[in-house]
Structures are given as structure tokens and as C-alpha cells.
N, C-alpha and C positions, 0 to 999 in steps of 0.2 A: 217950215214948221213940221216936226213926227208928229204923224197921226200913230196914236196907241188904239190895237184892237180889243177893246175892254171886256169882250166875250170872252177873249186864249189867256187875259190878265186874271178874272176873276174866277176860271178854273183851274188857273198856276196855281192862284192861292187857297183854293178849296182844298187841291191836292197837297199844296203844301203845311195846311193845316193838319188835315188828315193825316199826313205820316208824323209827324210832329206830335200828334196826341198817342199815337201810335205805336211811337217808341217810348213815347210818355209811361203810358198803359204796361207795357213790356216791361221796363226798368221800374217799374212802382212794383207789380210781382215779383221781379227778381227780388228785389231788397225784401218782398215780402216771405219767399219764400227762403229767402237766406236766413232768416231771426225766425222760421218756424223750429220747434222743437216737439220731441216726441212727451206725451202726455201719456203718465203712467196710472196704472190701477195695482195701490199697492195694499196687500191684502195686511195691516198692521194687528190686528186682535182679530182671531179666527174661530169658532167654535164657541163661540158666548150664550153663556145663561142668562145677559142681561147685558144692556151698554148704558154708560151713563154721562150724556153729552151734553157740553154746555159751550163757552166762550169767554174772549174778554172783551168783547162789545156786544155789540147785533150780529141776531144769526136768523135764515128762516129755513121753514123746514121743510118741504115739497113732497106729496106724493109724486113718485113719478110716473106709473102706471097713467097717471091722471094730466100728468102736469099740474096740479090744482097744490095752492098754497094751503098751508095745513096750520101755520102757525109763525109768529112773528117773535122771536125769545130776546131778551136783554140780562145778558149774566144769570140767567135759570138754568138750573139744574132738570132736562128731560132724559126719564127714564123709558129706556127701551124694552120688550122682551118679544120670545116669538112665540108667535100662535098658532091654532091649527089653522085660522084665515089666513094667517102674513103675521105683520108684524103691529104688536101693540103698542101703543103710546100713554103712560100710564096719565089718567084723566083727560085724554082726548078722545081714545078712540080705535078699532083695528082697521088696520088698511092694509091692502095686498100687496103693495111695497114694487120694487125695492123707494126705499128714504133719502133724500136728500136732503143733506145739511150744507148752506151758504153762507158763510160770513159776509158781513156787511162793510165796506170800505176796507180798511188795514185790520177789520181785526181778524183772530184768530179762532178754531175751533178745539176746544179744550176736549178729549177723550178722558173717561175718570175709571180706572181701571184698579181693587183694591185698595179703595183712597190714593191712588196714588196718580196726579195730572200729567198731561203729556199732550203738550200743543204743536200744533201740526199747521202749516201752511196748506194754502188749495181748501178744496171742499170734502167733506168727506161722505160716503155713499154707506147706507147699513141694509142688508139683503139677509136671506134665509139660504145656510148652507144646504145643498140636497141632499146632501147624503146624510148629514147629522142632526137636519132640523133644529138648528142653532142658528146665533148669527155672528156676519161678518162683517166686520167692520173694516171701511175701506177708505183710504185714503187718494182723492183724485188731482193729481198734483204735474208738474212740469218736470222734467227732469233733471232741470237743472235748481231746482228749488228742492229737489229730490237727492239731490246729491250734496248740498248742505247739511242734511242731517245722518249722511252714512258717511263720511272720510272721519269724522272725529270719534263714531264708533268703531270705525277699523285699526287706525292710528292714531299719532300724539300731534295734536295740532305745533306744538314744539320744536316737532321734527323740522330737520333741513324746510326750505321752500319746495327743491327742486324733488325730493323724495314727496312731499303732498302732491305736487304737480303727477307725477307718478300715477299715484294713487287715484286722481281724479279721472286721470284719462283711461287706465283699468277699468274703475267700477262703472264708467258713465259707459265703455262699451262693453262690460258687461251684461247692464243694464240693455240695451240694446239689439243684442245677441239673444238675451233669455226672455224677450217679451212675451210668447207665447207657452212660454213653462206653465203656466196654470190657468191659462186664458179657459178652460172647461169649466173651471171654478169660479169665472168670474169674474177672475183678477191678474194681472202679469204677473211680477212677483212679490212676495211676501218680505216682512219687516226683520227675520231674523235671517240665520247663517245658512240655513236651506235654499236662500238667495244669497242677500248680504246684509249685514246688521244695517239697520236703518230706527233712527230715533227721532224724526222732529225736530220742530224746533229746540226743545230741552236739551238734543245733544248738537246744538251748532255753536261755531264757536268764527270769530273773525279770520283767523289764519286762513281756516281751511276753506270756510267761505268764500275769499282772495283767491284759493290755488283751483276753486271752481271755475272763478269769473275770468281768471286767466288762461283757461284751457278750455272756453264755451266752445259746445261745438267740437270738439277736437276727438277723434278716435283710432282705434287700431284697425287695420283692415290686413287680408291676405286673400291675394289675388280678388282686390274689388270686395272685397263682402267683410263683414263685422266680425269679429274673428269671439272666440268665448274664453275673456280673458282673465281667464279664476287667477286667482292670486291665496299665497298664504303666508302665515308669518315667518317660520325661521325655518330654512330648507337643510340646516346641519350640514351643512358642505356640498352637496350636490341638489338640485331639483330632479324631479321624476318625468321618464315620457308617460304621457296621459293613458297611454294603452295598460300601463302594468300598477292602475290603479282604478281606472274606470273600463279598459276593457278596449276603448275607441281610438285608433290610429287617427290625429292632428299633426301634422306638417310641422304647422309653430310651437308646440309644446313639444321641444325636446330639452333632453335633460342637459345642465350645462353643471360647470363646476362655480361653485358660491362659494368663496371664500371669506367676502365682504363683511358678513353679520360678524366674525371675528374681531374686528376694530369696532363693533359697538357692543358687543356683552349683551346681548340678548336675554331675556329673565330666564329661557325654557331650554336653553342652547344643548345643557343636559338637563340628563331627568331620571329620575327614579320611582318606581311606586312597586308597591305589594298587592297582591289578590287574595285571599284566601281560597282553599279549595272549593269551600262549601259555598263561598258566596257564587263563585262563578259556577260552581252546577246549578246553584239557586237560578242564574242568570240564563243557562243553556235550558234548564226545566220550563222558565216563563217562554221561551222561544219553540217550545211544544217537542223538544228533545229527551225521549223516553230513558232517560238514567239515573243513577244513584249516586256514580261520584264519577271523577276526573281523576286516571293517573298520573296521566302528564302531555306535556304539551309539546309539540316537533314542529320546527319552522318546514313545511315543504318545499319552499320554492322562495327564493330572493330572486331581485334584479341586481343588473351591473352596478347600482348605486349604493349597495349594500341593505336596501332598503326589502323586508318578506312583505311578498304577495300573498302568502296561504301558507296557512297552521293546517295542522293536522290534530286533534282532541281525542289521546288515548281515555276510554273509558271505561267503563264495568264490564266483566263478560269478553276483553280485551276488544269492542267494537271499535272502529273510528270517524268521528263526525270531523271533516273537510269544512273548511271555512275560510273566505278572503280575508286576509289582515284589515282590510279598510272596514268589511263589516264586522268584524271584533272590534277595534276602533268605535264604532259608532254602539253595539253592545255593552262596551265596560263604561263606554262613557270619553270623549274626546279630550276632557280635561284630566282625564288618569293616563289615559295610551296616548302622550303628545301627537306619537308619528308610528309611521311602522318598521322606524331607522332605529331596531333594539335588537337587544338579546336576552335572552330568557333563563334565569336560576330556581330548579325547585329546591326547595330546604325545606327540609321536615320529618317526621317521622312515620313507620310504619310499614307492612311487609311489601308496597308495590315499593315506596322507597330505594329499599335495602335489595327488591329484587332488581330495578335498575340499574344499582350500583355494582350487583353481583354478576350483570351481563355485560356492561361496561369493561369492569374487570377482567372478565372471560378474553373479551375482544381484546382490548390493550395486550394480553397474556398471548394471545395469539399472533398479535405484531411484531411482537419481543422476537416471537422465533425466527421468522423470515430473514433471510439471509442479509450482509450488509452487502453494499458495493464492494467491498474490501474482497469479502469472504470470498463470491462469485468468481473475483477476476484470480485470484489467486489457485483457482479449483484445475487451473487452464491458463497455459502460458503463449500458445500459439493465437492469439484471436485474428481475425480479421478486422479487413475495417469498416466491413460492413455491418459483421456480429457486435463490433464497440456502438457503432453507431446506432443499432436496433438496441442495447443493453441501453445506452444513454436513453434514448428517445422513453423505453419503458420504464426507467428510473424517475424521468420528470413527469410522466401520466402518474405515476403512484406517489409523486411527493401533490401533485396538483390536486390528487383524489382525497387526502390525506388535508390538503387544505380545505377543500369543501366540507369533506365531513366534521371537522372542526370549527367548520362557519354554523353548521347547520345544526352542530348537537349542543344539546341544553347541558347547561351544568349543574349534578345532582349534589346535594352537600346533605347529610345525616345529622339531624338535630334533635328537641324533646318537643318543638313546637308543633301543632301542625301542619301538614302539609301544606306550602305556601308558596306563590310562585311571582317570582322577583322581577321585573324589567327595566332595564337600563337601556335609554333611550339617547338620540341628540337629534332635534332639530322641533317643530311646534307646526302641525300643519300637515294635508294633504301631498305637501310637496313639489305641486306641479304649477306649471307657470311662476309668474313674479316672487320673489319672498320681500315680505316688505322690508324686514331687518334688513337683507341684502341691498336694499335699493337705500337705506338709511347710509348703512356702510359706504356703499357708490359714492352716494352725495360729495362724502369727506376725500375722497381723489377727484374731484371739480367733475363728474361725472353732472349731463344734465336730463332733466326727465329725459327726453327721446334716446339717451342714450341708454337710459336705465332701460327703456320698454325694449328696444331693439336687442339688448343683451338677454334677458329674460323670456323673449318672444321672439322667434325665430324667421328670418323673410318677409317681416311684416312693413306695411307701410303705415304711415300716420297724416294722417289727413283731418281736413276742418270739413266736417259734414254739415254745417249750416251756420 
């Protein structure tokens, strides 16, 4: 008969328990921290003279300062405003804030902005901005519940699958990349295009919903790290590198050629719009620019894509006020100046008019005379072939100068109206990174998201971050 030593038996299995919970423990984290997600602070209504919040259930309302319950609501209408103490709660009370508002089970937190409702997932938080002594109203949300309510505001839920899928794995590492953009303020990023449009539940829709829950977790990286993967609508044929619109050399944001939006017809593809003189000195005067009027406008400086980086603003007194095309763009207004893939016609009347056109003139009048190629070689029968080769090389410098100057001069036209200055535009957007039309187009040659990001995004990898 074995004798069993029940001492070495009963610390096999002590130890064998022990590792056993152990790995237990290990694998219950992992899984734990694979379904973590990052939790955003999104600053939705900013600067308010008043918030007006309710639900469509239960909600309660927290001081946080305190942690202490403040109030229990069921479909009520509470008004907010801010004080010189913090923030008032109209018939409760001032509290030094910031506010918390929780929805109870499924339901939701209604923001009433204008009469106008806007329900939101997550919790929402209302604090005193510092700088404006207003308030902010904020939305404390996941970010993949976060991204339900910004792909239907950027696109058409409509669109392809595989173009949504796109779009979700841009703005989710986006979203990502830009977390600390306004983190001084309070908040990651905000509910409009200074981040990315974001609307709630109001703007979610099932499609796009789907092309979130399909790509949870999923992002762009370069070399290991979250890459800032702006996107815009229609790049008019080429995308822009990042440098010759924000100024900042990225790796992955070069410029590629976009032919794609062609096969969907894009609404802004071209574009046309008019200024007036007077409004835009209106426009340069509020910007604290000491003039009287505008004679005209000179592209300075384009990139390889066709696309000007910087005007030049002839004006009174022949001064000239220098400007990047993106901040003119953002002065006339984004939805007059699509892009900054234009050219520029003044039409109108008056003596700076007619004096452009009279030095224009001059100059053309002055090209006329210059000799042809013909003329030259004929002057002289013996050349070499060194002299041929120097004549050619400076004939192609002067027809290539001849093409620049032609990129870069405005066309003047004399009319009774006045002075008015014309832009003829292709493409809808910043330019740089993804174009969504483009990845719409993709779609239709069996292109699939990872191939849309990789074309659009340069050396990047794509990976499942949690």
C-alpha cells in the first residue's frame, strides 16, 4: 500500500490554487482593460447666459464641490444661471459648482437651448467659464457613444458602409489625438468644427451607429502614437501637406492626388462667390486694420497643389496688409471661401480699376517687344552648341516665369458696378488629410475602409486599441 505525504499534497494544492486564481485575476484585467474606453469632456453649449435642463426620465442633480444631492427631477424643466458665488439654480439656491446632472436608468438628459431640445447620452456637467463668467455646459460621455452623434454630422449615413467605417476610425482618433486641446478650459474638445461637429443623440442615426460598433476600439497610429487625423470634404483633386496650411511638418499628411470625388459629384466640387469692396474692408476694419478701402487683391504665394497660402491686400495710400489664405477663409466666412484652390477676378469701376489695367497694359506692351526665338537665331548664323543650349535653357526659364506670373495675377475686367472681387473655387475644405467625398468615391472601386485611411494617411498603421 503508498503512503501519501499529505503535508507536500496539501501545499501542491495551496500553490496550485494560488496560481490558478492568479491567472484568474490577470485574464479578468485583461478583458478588463481591453473594453476600457477613453471618457470625453465635451464642451457642447459654451459661454451661456443661462442653461435649461431637463430629461425624459429621472435625473439628479449633485453639487460637486460637496458631493451632496441637490435635487431629484422627473421631466422638470431646471433653470441655470451664473453668479457672482457659482452657479444658481432658479428656486433652489447658489452653489459653488461645478453641477452635475445624472440620468436615471436609460433615460436621457435633455439640453434646451433657444427652445430648441438636444438629448445627449452620458451625464452632463455645468461649470463657470473663467474667462467669461458664463457657463459651460458639458457633456461627460464615452467615446464611443461620442461618436454616435458626430459621423451623421460629418456625413450621410447613406453613404457606402465601408466610407462610414472611414469616417469612424478618423474622427474616433481624432478624438484621441486632440484630448487635451482645451483640457485649461475644462474640457477636451468642443461640439462644433473647431473640433468636430458633434450633436447627440438628435443627430444619430442606425447606419452610422453600426459603422461605430464595427470599428470599436480601432485607430490610426504612426510610429506607435495616435496620429491627428483631420479630415475634410472635397479636396478638388489633390489633398494639401499640413505644413502649407497650418505651418507644422507631419509625416502622414502628405499631399496625394484625389481623383475619387469625380465619380460622386460632390455639391461644392466648384464654386463661385462675390465680395464687395466695401464689405471686405468692413471686414479688415473689424480685424483693427487702419484703412479706407481695398484696391485689390495678389495671390502671394501658392503650393505645388495649386492651392494660395497668402494674399497680399493692396490698399489706400498703396499700403499692404499680408494674410494667410486659411485666415481669410476663416474671416469672409468658410462657407463663401470653400478652399483656398481659387482664383480671383476684380470687376468694377473706378480710377485704381482702370489704373491696373493701364499697368497691365504697359507690361503686356513691354513683352510684345522682346525678341522671338525666331528673331534671335536669325541675328547670327554660326552658334554653338553650347550658346543653343544656354538660349534654349533661358527661353524655358522665361516661358516658366510667364507661367507663374499668370497663376498668380488677378484678372481685372472694367465695368459700372462696383468694385467687386470674384472667386472661382474647386474642392470644399481645409484640404489636408482624408477627403470624405474622396473616400465616398473609393468605396465604388471595392476600395475598403483600411484602404481608404492608408491612401489618404501616409505610413500609418491601424490597430484595435482596446
Amino acid at each position: 500500500m503508498i503512503k501519501l505525504n499529505t503535508g507536500k499534497v496539501d501545499k501542491f494544492f495551496l500553490f496550485l490554487g494560488i496560481g490558478i486564481f492568479s491567472l484568474f485575476i490577470i485574464f479578468t484585467n485583461n478583458i478588463l482593460a481591453a473594453e476600457k474606453q477613453p471618457i470625453l469632456r465635451v464642451g457642447i453649449f459654451l459661454n451661456q447666459n443661462e442653461a435649461n435642463i431637463s430629461g425624459d426620465g429621472t435625473f439628479k442633480i449633485y453639487n460637486l464641490k460637496s458631493n451632496n444631492l441637490i435635487s431629484e427631477e422627473h421631466n422638470k424643466i431646471v433653470n441655470f444661471l451664473p453668479h457672482d458665488k457659482g452657479i444658481e439654480i432658479t428656486g433652489k439656491g447658489v452653489y459653488s459648482g461645478p453641477i452635475k446632472i445624472i440620468p436615471v436608468g436609460n433615460a436621457k438628459i435633455i439640453v434646451i437651448v433657444n427652445g430648441q431640445k438636444y438629448r445627449y447620452r452620458g451625464n452632463i456637467e455645468i461649470d463657470i467659464d473663467k474667462e467669461h463668467g458664463k457657463l459651460n455646459v458639458i457633456n461627460i460621455i464615452g467615446i464611443e457613444e461620442y461618436l454616435y452623434g458626430v459621423l451623421k454630422k460629418e456625413i450621410s449615413p447613406r453613404w457606402p458602409a465601408e466610407a462610414l467605417k472611414a469616417q469612424a476610425v478618423a474622427a474616433r482618433t481624432f478624438a484621441i489625438f486632440n484630448m487635451n486641446k482645451y483640457i485649461d478650459k475644462g474640457y477636451n474638445i468642443c461640439a462644433s468644427t473647431n473640433s468636430q461637429a458633434y450633436g447627440g443623440v438628435n443627430h444619430e442615426d442606425p447606419l452610422t451607429n453600426k459603422a461605430v460598433d464595427e470599428t470599436r476600439g480601432v485607430i490610426i497610429t504612426y510610429k506607435g502614437k495616435p496620429i491627428n487625423a483631420v479630415y475634410h470634404s472635397d479636396s478638388g483633386g489633390y489633398t494639401e501637406d499640413s505644413e502649407n496650411v497650418w505651418g507644422s511638418f507631419l509625416p502622414y499628411l502628405r499631399s496625394v492626388k484625389s481623383i475619387f470625388e469625380e465619380k460622386v459629384s460632390p455639391p461644392h466640387h466648384t464654386w463661385t462667390c462675390s465680395i464687395k469692396e466695401k464689405d471686405l474692408s468692413k471686414k479688415l476694419q473689424k480685424q483693427g486694420y487702419n484703412i479706407n478701402s481695398v484696391i485689390s487683391i495678389e495671390p502671394v504665394k501658392k503650393s505645388e497643389t495649386g492651392r494660395i497660402s497668402e494674399l497680399a491686400f493692396i490698399v489706400d495710400n498703396n499700403k499692404v496688409i499680408n494674410m494667410k489664405a486659411n485666415d481669410f477663409r476663416n474671416l469672409m466666412g468658410v462657407d463663401l471661401i470653400r478652399s483656398t484652390l481659387f482664383n480671383i477676378k476684380a470687376v468694377g469701376k473706378g480710377l485704381n480699376v482702370a489704373k491696373d489695367i493701364e499697368d497691365k497694359e504697359e507690361i503686356e506692351g513691354k513683352e510684345e517687344k522682346k525678341e522671338s526665338m525666331k528673331e534671335i537665331l536669325e541675328k547670327k548664323k554660326d552658334w554653338t552648341i553650347k550658346e543653343l543650349l544656354e538660349l534654349m535653357k533661358r527661353n524655358k526659364e522665361e516661358k516658366e516665369e510667364k507661367k507663374e506670373e499668370k497663376k498668380l495675377t488677378v484678372e481685372i475686367m472694367e465695368s459700372n458696378i462696383p468694385l467687386t472681387f470674384i472667386f472661382s473655387g474647386s474642392g470644399n475644405g481645409h484640404g489636408v488629410g482624408m477627403s470624405q467625398w474622396g473616400a465616398y468615391g473609393m468605396t465604388l472601386q471595392g476600395s475598403r475602409y483600411q484602404d481608404i485611411l492608408k491612401y489618404y494617411y501616409q505610413g500609418i498603421d491601424i490597430i484595435k486599441k482596446y
